[in-house]
C-alpha positions in Angstrom: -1.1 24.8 19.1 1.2 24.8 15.8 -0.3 26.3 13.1 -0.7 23.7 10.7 0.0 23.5 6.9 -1.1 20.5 4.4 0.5 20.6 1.0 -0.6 18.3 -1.9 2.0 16.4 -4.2 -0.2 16.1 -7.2 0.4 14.2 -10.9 -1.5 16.1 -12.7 -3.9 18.9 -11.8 -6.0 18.2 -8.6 -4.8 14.6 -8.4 -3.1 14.7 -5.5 -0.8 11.1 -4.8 0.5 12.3 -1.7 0.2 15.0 1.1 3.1 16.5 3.2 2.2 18.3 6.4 4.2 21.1 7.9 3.8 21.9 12.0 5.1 24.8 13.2 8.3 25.9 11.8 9.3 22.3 12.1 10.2 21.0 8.6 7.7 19.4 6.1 7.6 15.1 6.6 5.1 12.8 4.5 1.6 13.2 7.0 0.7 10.2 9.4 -2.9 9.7 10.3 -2.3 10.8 13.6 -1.4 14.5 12.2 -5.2 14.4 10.7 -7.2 15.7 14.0 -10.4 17.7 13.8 -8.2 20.5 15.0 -5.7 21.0 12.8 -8.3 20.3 9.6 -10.0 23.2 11.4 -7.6 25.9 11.5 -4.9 24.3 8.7 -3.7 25.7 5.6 -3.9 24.1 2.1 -1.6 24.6 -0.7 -0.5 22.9 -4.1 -4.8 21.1 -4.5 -8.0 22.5 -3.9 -8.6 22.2 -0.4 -11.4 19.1 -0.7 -9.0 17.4 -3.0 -6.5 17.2 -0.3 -9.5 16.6 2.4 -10.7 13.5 0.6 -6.9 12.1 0.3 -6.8 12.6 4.0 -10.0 11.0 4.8 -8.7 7.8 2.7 -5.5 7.7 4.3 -7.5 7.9 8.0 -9.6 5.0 6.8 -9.7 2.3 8.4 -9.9 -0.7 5.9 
């Protein structure tokens, strides 16, 4: 599996308005719900928000409305 690396766009500190994810050595894209698997939470890395700042972005953008 690819390691996995979630990296917060934030406004100001800790608001994050947008997360990128990294796979691999693949190049960074916007994240899709379908990159947000127990998995990769499990072994990802976190960078540019606390890590539960980025986790609840993710869990409203896996929502379903």
């Amino acid at each position: 599996m690819d390691r996995c690396l979630f990296v917060a766009e934030t406004e100001t500190i800790d608001a994050v308005i947008h997360v990128w994810v990294r796979k691999g050595t693949r190049h960074p894209r916007p994240v899709k719900p379908a990159d947000v698997t127990d998995d990769a939470l499990q072994t990802a890395e976190f960078h540019g928000a606390p890590k539960d700042a980025i986790l609840t972005w993710l869990k409203r953008l896996t929502a379903t409305p």
